[in-house]
C-alpha positions in Angstrom: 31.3 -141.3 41.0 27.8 -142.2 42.7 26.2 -144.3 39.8 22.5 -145.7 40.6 20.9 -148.6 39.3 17.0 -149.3 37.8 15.6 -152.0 36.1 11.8 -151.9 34.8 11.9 -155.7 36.0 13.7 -156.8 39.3 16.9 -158.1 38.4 20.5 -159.7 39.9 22.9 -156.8 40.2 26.5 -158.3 39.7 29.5 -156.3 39.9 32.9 -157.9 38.6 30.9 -161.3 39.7 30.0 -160.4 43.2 26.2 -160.2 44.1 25.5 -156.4 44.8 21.6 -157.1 45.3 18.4 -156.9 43.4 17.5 -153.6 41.0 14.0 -152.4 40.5 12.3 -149.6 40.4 13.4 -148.2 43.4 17.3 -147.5 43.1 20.0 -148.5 44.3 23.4 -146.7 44.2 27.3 -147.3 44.7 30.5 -146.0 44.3 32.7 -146.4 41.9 35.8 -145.5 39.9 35.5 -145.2 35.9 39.3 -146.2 35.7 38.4 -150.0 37.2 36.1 -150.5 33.9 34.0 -152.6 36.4 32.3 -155.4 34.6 28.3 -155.4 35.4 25.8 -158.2 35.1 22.0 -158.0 35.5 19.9 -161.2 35.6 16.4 -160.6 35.6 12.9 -162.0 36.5 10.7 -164.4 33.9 13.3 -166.3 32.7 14.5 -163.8 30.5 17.8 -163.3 28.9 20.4 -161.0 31.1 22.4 -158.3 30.6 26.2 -157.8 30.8 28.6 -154.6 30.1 31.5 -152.6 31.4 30.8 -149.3 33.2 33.3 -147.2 31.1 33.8 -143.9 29.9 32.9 -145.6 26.5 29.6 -146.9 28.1 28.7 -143.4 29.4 28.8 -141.7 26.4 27.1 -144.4 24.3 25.1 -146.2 26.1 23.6 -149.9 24.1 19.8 -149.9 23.2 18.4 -151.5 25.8 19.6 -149.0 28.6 19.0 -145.1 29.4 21.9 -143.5 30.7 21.4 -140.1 32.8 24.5 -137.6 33.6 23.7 -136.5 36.7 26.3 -133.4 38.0 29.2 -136.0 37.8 27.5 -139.0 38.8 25.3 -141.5 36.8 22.0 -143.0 36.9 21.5 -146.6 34.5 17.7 -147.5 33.8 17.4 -151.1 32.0 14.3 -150.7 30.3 14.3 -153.8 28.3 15.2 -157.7 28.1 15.1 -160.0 25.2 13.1 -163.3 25.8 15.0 -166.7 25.1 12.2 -167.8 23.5 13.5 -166.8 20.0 10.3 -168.3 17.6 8.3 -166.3 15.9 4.6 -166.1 17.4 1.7 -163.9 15.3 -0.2 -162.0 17.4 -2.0 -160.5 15.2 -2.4 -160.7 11.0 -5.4 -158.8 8.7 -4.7 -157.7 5.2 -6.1 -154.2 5.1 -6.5 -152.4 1.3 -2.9 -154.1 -0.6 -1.0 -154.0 2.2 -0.5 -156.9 5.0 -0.3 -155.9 8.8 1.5 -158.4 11.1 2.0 -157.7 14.8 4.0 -160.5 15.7 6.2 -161.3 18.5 10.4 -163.0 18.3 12.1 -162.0 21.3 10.2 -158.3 20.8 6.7 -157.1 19.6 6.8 -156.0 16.4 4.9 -154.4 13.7 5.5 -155.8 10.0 3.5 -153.9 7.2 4.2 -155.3 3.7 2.9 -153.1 0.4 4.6 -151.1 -1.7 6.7 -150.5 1.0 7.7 -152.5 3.7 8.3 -151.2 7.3 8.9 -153.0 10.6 8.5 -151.1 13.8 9.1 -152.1 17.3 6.3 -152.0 19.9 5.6 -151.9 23.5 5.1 -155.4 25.1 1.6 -154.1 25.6 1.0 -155.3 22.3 0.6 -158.9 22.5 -3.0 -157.9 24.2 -4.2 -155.6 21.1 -7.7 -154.5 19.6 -7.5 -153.8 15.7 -10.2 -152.1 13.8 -10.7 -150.9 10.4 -12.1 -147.3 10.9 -13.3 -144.4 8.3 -11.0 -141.2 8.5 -12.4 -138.0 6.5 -14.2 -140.3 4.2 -10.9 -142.6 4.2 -10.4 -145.7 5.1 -7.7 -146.7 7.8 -6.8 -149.3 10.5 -6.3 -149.1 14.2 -4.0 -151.0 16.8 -4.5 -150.4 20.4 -3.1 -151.5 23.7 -5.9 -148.9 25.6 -3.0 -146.7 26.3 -1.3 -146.4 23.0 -3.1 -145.7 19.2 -1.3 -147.0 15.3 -3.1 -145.3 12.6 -2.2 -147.3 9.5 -3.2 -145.0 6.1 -4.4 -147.0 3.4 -1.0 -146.4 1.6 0.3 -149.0 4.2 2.1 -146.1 6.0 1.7 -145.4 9.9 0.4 -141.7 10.2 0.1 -141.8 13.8 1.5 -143.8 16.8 1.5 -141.9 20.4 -0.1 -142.1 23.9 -4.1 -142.3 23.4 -6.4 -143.6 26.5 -9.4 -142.6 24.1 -9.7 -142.0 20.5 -12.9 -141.7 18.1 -12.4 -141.9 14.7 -14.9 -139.3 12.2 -14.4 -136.4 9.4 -11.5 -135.8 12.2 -9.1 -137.8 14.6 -9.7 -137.0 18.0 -7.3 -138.6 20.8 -7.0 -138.1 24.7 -3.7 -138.8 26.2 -2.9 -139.1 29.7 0.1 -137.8 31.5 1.5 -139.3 34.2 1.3 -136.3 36.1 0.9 -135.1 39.7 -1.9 -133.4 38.6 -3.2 -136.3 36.4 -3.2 -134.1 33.3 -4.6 -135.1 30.2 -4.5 -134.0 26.5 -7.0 -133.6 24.0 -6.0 -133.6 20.3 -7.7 -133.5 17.1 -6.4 -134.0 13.6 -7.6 -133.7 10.2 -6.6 -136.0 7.4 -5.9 -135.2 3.7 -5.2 -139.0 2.5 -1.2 -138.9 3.7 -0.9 -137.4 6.9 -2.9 -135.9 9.9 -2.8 -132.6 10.7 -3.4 -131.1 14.1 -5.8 -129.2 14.5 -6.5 -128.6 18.2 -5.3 -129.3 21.6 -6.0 -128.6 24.8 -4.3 -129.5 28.0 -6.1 -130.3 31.5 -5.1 -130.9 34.8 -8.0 -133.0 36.8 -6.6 -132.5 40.4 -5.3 -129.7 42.4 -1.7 -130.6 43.3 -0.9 -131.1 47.3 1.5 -128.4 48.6 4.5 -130.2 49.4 5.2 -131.0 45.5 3.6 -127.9 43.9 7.0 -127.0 42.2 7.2 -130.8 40.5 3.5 -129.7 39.5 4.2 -126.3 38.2 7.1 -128.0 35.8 5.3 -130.6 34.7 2.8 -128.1 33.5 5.6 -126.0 31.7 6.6 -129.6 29.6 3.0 -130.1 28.7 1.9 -126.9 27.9 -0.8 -126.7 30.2 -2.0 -123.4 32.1 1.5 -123.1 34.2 1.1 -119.7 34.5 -1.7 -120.8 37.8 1.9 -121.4 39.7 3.0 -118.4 39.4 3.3 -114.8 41.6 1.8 -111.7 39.6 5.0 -110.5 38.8 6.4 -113.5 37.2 3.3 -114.2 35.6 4.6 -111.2 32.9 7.9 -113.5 32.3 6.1 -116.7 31.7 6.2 -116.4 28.0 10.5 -116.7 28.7 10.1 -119.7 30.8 10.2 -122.3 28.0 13.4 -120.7 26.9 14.5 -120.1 30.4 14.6 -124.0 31.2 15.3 -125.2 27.9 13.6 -127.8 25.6 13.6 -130.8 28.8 12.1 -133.9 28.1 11.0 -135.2 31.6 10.4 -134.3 35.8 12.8 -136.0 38.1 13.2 -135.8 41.5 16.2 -135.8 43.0 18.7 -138.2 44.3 19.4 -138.0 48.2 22.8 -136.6 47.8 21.4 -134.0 46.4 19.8 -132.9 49.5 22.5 -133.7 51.7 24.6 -131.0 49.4 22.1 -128.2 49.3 19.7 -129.0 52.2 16.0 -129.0 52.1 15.3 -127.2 49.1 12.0 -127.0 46.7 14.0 -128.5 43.6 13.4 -130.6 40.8 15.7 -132.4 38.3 14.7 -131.6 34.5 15.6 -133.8 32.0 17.4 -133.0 28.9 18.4 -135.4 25.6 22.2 -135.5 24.8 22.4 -138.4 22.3 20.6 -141.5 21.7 19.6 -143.4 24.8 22.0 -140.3 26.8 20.6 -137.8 28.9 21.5 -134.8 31.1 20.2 -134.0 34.2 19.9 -130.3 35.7 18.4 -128.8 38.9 16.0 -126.0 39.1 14.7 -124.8 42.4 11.9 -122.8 43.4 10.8 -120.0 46.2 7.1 -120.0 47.1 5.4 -116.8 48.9 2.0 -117.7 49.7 1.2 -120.7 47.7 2.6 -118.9 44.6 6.0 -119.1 43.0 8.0 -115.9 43.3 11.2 -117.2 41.9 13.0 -120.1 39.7 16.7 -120.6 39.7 19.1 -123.4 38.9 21.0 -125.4 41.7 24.7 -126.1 41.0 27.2 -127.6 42.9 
């Protein structure tokens, strides 16, 4: 099997102790045999701690936490999306006591979130986190508190409980939520939410989806699915006469999680095709990859199909 390589860092890629090359986020690929449980080792950048495991069957069908695995028709893609520092001491980033509760972002090999009341939780967060602003806002009348990383929103309720935590470029805090979100898109597409709050949870109210640029033709099918995962106005892409199907499409492609494209050997089976690779969740951290392909007759699609070998 063709299995590929990705690392959010650039990282040593070791195979049964030999030096392979470095992995980022361009990958890299090889063949091998499942049977030879090859032993792999990935060493990355900043000093951090590496990585080691054997590409098994095992490994394939449950991958550890640090890794995404992707089942791609036979072969296998392995993105390391995170490394544990070896600096193991515990560094507060951020502390406030907010209503009878205590919020601690704090950093020990991860981010984390500690938030001690009643209840105690502890949440990991994005590294993005050690460069936070934290706020105390008012909520319907409420009071609540706010972390940010400019690309990512915590609501803490003044129960101590997180009612929100998701994408949010822009936020404003009133008798309602209200939250932009950006996709990373080809279209750059962004979302804008709003929630009310009844003192426990928010409750959406509204969204709308936009897409700020016109995609360029060559990749006007990756557009067009993109739309279809974040409910924007996909029907645009469309010929007249599919246009009256477009309510079947979600069920048509499934409940896909993410826009691929796809590997080379792809191409080299099924030649120069308009295809895209959806994205589909199989288990934690496991992930299944299937192709869809499009015809286009004058700058409109006049048919969607899946590509199998």
């Amino acid at each position: 099997m063709t299995v590929y390589f990705l690392s959010y860092l650039p990282a040593v890629l070791k195979l049964n102790g030999m030096y392979i090359g470095t992995v980022d986020g361009f990958e890299r690929h090889i063949e091998l045999d499942l049977n030879d449980r090859v032993f792999a080792e990935f060493i990355p950048d900043e000093n951090l701690n590496g990585l080691n495991f054997f590409l098994d069957e095992k490994f394939f069908k449950n991958p550890p936490i640090f890794c995404d695995v992707y089942r791609i028709d036979g072969d296998a893609l392995i993105y390391i999306r995170e490394y544990s520092s070896k600096d193991n001491k515990i560094e507060v980033i951020h502390q406030r006591r907010f209503e009878n509760c205590l919020i601690t972002v704090f950093s020990q090999g991860g981010v984390y979130l500690s938030v001690e009341g009643a209840e105690y939780s502890l949440t990991p967060l994005p590294a993005s986190f050690k460069n936070l602003t934290a706020e105390q806002y008012t909520l319907a009348g409420r009071e609540v508190y706010a972390l940010s990383d400019k690309n990512n929103l915590i609501v803490i309720g003044g129960n101590g409980k997180i009612i929100f935590m998701n994408s949010a470029s822009a936020f404003e805090f009133s008798d309602t939520l209200k939250v932009t979100a950006d996709f990373e898109t080809c279209t750059s597409a962004q979302a804008d939410c709003e929630y009310s709050f009844d003192g426990e949870k928010l409750n959406l109210v509204s969204a709308a989806v936009k897409e700020l640029r016109p995609p360029e033709d060559e990749i006007l099918h990756f557009a067009f699915f993109e739309s279809v995962l974040i409910k924007a106005d996909y029907e645009k892409y469309l010929c007249e006469e599919l246009k009256s199907k477009a309510d079947a499409l979600k069920s048509y492609l499934g409940e896909f999680l993410s826009v691929t494209v796809p590997p080379e050997k792809f191409f080299l089976l099924h030649g120069d095709i308009r295809a895209a690779g959806l994205v589909y969740a199989k288990g934690k951290n496991l992930y299944e990859v299937k192709f869809f392909a499009v015809e286009i007759e004058n700058g409109k699609i006049s048919n969607i199909f899946p590509v199998e070998n």
